[in-house]
LOBAMI-533145 format. One record per residue (C-alpha): x, y, z. Coordinates in nm, 3 decimals. Example, Ala and Ser with C-alpha at 12.3 -4.5 7.8 and 13.67 -1.06 7.14 Angstrom:
2
SITE; 1.230; -0.450; 0.780
SITE; 1.367; -0.106; 0.714
This chain:
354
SITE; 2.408; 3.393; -6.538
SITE; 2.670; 3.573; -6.735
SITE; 2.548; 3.865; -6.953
SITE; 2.784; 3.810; -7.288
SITE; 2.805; 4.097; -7.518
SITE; 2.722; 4.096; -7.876
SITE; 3.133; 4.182; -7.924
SITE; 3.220; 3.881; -7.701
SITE; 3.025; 3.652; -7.865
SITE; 3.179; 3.765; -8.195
SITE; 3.504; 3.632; -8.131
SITE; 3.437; 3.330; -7.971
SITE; 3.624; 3.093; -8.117
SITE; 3.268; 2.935; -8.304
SITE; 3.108; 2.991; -8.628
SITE; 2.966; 3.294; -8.704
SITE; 2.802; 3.229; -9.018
SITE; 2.707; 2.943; -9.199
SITE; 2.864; 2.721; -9.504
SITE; 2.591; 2.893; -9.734
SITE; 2.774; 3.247; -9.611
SITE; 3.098; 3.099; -9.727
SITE; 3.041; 2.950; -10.018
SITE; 2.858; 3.327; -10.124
SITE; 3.190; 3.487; -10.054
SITE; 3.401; 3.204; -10.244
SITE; 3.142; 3.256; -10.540
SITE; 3.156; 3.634; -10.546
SITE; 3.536; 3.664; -10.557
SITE; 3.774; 3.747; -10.852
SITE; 4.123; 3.584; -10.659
SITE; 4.140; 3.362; -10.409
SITE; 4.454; 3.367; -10.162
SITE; 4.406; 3.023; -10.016
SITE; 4.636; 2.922; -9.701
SITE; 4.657; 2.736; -9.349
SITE; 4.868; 2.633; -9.070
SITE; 5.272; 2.649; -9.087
SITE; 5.468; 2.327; -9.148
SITE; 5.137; 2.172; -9.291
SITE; 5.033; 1.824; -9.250
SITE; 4.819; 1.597; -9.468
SITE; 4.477; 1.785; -9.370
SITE; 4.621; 2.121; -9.409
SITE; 4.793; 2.017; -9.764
SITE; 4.437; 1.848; -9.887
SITE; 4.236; 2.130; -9.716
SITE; 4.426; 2.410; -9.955
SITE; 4.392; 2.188; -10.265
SITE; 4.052; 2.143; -10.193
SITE; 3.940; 2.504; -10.196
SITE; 4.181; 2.567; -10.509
SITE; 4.011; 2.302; -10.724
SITE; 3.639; 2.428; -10.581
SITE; 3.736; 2.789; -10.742
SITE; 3.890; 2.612; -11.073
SITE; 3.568; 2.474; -11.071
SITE; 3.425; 2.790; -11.063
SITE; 3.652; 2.917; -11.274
SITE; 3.793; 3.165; -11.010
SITE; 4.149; 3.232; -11.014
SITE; 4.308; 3.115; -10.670
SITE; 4.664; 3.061; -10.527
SITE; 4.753; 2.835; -10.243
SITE; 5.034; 2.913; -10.009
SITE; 5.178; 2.709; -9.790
SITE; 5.446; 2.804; -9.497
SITE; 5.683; 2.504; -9.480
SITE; 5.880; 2.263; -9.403
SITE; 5.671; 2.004; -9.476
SITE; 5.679; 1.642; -9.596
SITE; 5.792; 1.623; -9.967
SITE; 5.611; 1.301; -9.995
SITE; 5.271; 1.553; -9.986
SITE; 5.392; 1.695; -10.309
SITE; 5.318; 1.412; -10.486
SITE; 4.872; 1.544; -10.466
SITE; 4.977; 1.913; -10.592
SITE; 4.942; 1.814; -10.957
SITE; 4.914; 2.152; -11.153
SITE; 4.762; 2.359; -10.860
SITE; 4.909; 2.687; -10.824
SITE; 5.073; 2.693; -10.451
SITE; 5.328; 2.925; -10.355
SITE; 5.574; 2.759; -10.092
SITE; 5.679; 3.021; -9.876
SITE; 6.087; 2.950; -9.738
SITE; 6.015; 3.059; -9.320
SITE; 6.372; 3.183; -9.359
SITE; 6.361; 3.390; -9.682
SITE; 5.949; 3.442; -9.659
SITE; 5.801; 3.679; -9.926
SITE; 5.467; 3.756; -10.001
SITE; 5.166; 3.845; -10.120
SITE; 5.007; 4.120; -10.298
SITE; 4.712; 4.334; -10.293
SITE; 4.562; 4.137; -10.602
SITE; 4.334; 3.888; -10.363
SITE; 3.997; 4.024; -10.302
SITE; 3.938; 3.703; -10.028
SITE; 4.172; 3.481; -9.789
SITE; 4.037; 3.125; -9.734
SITE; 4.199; 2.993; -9.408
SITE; 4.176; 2.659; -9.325
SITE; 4.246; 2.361; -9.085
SITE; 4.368; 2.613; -8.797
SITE; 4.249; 2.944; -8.673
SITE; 4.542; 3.052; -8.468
SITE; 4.746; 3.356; -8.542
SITE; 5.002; 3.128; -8.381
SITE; 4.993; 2.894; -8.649
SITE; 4.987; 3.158; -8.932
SITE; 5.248; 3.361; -8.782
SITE; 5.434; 3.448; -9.126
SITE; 5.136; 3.571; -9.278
SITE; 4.971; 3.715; -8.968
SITE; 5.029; 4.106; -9.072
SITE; 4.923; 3.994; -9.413
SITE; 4.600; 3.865; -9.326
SITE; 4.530; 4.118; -8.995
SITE; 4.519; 4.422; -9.274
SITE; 4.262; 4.219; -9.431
SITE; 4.055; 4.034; -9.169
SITE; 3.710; 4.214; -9.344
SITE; 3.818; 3.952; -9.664
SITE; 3.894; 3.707; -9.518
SITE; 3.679; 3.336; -9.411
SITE; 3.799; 3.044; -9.149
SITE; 3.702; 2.687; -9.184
SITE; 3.831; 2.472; -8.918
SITE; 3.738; 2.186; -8.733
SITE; 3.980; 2.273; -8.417
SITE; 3.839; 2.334; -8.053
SITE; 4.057; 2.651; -7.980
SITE; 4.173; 2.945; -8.206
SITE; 4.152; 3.359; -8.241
SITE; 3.962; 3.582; -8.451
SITE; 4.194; 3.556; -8.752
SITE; 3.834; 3.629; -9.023
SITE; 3.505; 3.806; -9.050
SITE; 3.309; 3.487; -9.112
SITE; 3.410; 3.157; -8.993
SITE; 3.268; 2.794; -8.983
SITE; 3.432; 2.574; -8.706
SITE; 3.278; 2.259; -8.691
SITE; 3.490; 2.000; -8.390
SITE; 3.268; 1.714; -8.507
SITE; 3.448; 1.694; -8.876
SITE; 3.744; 1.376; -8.815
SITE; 3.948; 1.613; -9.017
SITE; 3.861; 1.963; -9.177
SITE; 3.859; 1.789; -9.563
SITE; 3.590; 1.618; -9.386
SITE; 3.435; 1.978; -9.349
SITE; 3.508; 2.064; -9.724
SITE; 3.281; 1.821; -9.843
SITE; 2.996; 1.988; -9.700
SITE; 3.137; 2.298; -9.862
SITE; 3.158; 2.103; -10.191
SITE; 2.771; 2.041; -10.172
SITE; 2.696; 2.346; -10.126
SITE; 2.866; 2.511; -10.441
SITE; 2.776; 2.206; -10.633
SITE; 3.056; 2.120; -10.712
SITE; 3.095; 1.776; -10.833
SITE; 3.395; 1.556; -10.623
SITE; 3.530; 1.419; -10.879
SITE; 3.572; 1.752; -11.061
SITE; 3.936; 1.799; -11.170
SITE; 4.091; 1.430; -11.261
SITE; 4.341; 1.353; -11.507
SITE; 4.326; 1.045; -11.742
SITE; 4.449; 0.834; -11.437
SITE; 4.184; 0.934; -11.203
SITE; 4.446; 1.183; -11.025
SITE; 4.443; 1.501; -10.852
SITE; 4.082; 1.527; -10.860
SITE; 3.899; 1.708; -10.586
SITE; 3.816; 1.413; -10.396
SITE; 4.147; 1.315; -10.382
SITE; 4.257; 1.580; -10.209
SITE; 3.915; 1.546; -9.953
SITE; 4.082; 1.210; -9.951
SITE; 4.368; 1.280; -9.809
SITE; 4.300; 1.501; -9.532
SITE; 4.046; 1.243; -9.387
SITE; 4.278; 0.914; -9.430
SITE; 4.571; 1.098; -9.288
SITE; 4.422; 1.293; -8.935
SITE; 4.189; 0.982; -8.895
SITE; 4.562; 0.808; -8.880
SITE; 4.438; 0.581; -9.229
SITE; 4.095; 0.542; -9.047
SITE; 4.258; 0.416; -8.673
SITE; 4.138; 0.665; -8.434
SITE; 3.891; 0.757; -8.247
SITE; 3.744; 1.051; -8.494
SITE; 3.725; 0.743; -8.790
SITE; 3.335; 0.729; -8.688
SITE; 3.041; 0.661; -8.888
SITE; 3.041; 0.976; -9.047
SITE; 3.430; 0.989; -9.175
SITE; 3.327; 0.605; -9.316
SITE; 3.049; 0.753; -9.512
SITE; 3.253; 1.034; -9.621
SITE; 3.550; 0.801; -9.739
SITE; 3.249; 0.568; -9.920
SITE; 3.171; 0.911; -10.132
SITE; 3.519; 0.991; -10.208
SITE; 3.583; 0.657; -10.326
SITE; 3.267; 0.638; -10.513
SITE; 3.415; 0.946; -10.703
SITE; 3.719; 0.786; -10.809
SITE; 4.009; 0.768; -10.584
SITE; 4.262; 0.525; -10.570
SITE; 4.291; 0.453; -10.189
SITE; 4.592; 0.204; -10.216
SITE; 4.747; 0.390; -10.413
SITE; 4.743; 0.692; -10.238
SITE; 4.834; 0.519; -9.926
SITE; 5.148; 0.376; -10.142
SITE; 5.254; 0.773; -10.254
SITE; 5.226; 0.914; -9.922
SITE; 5.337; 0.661; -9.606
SITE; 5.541; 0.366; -9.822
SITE; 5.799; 0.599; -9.992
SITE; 6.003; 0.754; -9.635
SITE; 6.347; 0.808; -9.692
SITE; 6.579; 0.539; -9.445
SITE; 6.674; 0.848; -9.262
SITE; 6.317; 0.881; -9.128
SITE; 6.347; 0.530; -9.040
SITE; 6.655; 0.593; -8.832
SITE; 6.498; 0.900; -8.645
SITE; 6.210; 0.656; -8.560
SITE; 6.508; 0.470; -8.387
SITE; 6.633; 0.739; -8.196
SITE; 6.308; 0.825; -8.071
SITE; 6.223; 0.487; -7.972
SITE; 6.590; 0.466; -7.757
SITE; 6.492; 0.779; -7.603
SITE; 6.183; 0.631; -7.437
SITE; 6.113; 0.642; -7.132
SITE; 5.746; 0.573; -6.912
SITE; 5.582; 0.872; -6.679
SITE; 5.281; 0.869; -6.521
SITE; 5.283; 0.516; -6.369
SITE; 5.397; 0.360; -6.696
SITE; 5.099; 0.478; -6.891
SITE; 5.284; 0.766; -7.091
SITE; 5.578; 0.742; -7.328
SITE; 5.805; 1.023; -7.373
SITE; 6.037; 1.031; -7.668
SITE; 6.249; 1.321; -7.776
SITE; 6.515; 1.398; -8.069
SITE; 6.791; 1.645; -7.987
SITE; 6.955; 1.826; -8.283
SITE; 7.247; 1.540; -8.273
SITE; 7.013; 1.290; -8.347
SITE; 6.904; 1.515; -8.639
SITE; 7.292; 1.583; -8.720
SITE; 7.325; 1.200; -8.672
SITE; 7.114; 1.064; -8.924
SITE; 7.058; 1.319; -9.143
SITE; 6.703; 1.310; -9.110
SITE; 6.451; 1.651; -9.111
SITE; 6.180; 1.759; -8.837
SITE; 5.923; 1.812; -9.130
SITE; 5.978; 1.344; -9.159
SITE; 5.832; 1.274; -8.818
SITE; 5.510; 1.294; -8.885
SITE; 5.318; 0.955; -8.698
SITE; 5.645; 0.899; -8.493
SITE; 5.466; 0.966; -8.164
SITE; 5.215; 0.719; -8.208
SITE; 5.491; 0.469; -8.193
SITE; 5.479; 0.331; -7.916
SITE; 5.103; 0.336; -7.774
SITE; 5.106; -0.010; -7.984
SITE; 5.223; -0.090; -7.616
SITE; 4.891; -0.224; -7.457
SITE; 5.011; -0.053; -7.093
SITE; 5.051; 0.253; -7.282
SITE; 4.760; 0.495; -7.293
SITE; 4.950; 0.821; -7.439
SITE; 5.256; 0.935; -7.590
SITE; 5.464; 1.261; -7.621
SITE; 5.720; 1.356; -7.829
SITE; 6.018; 1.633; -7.790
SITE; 6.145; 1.779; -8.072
SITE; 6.468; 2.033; -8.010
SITE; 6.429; 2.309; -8.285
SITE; 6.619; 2.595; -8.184
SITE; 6.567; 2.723; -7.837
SITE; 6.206; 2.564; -7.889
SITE; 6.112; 2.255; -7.796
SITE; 5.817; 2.134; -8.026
SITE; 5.575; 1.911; -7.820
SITE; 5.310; 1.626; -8.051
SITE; 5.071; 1.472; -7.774
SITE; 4.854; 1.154; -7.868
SITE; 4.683; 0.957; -7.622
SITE; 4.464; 0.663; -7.688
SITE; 4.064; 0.655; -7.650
SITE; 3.899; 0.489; -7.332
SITE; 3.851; 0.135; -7.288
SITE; 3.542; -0.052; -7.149
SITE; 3.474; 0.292; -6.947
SITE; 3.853; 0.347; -6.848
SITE; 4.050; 0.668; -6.795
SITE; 4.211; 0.800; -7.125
SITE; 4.433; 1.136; -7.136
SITE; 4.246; 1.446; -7.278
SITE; 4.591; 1.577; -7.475
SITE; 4.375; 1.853; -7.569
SITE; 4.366; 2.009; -7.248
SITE; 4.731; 1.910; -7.192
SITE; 4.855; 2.112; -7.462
SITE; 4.657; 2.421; -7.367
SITE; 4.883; 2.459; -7.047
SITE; 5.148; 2.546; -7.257
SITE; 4.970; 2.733; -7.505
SITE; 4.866; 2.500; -7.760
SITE; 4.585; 2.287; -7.867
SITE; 4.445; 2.015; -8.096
SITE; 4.185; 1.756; -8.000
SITE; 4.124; 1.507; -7.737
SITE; 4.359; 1.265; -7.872
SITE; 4.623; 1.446; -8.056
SITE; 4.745; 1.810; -8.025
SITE; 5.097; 1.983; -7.972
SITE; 5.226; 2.257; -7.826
SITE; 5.555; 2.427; -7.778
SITE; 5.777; 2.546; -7.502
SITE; 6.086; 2.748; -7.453
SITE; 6.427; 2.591; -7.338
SITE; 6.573; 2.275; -7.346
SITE; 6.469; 1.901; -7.371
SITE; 6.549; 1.863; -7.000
SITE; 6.325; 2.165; -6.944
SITE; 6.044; 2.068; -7.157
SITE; 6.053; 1.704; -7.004
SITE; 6.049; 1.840; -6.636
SITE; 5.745; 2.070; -6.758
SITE; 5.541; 1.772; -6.925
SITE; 5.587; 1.561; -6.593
SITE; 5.475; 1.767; -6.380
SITE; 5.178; 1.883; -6.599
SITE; 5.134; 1.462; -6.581
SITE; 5.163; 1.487; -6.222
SITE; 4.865; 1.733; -6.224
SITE; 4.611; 1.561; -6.444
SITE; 4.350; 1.293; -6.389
SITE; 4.593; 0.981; -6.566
């Protein structure tokens, strides 16, 4: 048996405290620097609002910032929050006034690059929620809970415990409430409640959020019905890029900069392209290539098992070039060009139990 020391265990990538401990150190602060992954999606966007409208709750003063690009269409659950976008090619930011960092939805310096040296000078102050099988020691205290379908889906249980009430924060319409923003996160990593981490407990989660007020169709309407056609056309590219590896159980896909060029659509508008063509019933995974210079940005997805069948752990995929996610969706990225990147992920295949 390995003999672990107390240091090792320490920065295992698990929690080290409990959602009690967190919501102590929420409660105590004065200002609230509230932040998560780069180029956020729809859980990192509803994770950030969540833990702003939690301190407005509490009346504590807190900040959300946010590395983009990003969909614009996630804009439209902001309201009157106060988040900070951060321009990755003009960055600037923050202070010394913050007296605690709330991380969420990753725990990668990786993904947090920008504000890395920001938050290293400060790891004492600052707490990690995630619900993400691999990350680093970015905090001091840190609940990481791989069960949660998405890490709003984590929040909740955060809500509880500062009694907070989920519908806290809704305007005259029933908008921008706290459970809204829950709301979001879960519909959108749960693909609207279509993969595999839509169990039970996500249902029961949803039930409570719409109990407290929000308008699922309607937030379904804001955020995947109102694309601009230029996504629409990068879906097309993608789609004439396909080809089958593995057998003919894996689609790859990629978009070059031409096809960006092309159709005038932006990398932050691809969001739920991969998953394009595993509506293919001989498909069991697909992977996407995304040129972005010099880098080639990789989205994995794979499909769960059927009636005891193989299914591709794209979790363990992605960590062979450095990345990460869950069992059926991560990413990763990797140097060079599209040919490169494509010769990498077939052999990687090649290797692999599909």
């Amino acid at each position: 048996m390995k003999i672990v020391s107390p240091e090792e265990t320490l920065f295992r990538y698990q929690s080290n405290c409990n959602l009690a401990d967190i919501a102590t150190r929420i409660r105590s602060a004065k200002r609230v620097l509230v932040t998560t992954h780069s180029k956020p999606d729809g859980d990192a966007i509803g994770s950030v609002l969540a833990v702003l409208r939690m301190c407005r709750a509490l009346s504590i003063e807190a900040e959300g910032w946010i590395v983009g690009p990003f969909e614009e269409n996630l804009l439209e659950v902001v309201g009157s929050d106060a988040v900070v976008r951060v321009d990755p090619k003009a960055p600037h930011f923050p202070g010394d006034a913050f007296d605690l960092a709330v991380v969420v939805d990753t725990g990668a310096w990786s993904q947090i690059e920008l504000l890395a040296p920001w938050i290293r000078a400060r790891v004492d102050s600052v707490v990690n929620l995630d619900h993400h099988a691999r990350g680093d020691a970015i905090a001091s205290a840190r609940v990481v809970d791989v069960t949660c379908g998405s890490c709003t889906a984590l929040l909740v249980r955060l809500a509880d415990e500062l009694q907070i009430d989920l519908g806290f924060g809704a305007n005259d319409a029933g908008r921008y409430s706290l459970a809204e923003a829950l709301y979001v996160g879960l519909a959108t990593d749960t693909g609207w409640f279509r993969f595999a981490n839509a169990r039970a407990g996500e249902f029961a989660i949803a039930a409570r959020l719409l109990t407290a007020g929000v308008h699922k169709d309607e937030i379904y309407a804001r955020l995947e019905q109102c694309h601009r056609l230029e996504r629409v056309l990068l879906e097309s590219r993608a789609l004439s890029s396909l080809r089958t590896l593995a057998c003919g159980t894996v689609a790859l896909m990629s978009l070059s900069k031409e096809d960006f060029a092309a159709t005038g659509g932006l990398p932050e508008e691809l969001a739920g392209v991969v998953n394009l063509p595993m509506m293919a019933a001989s498909l069991r995974a697909s992977v996407l290539l995304v040129e972005q210079d010099g880098v080639i940005k990789v989205s994995f997805r794979s499909k769960p098992a059927v009636a005891g069948g193989d299914f591709l752990d794209v979790n363990q995929l992605a960590a062979t070039f450095g990345g990460g996610g869950h069992v059926h969706a991560a990413g990763a990225r990797i140097k060079g060009t599209l040919a490169h990147a494509a010769a990498e992920i077939e052999r990687a295949l090649a290797q692999s139990s599909l």
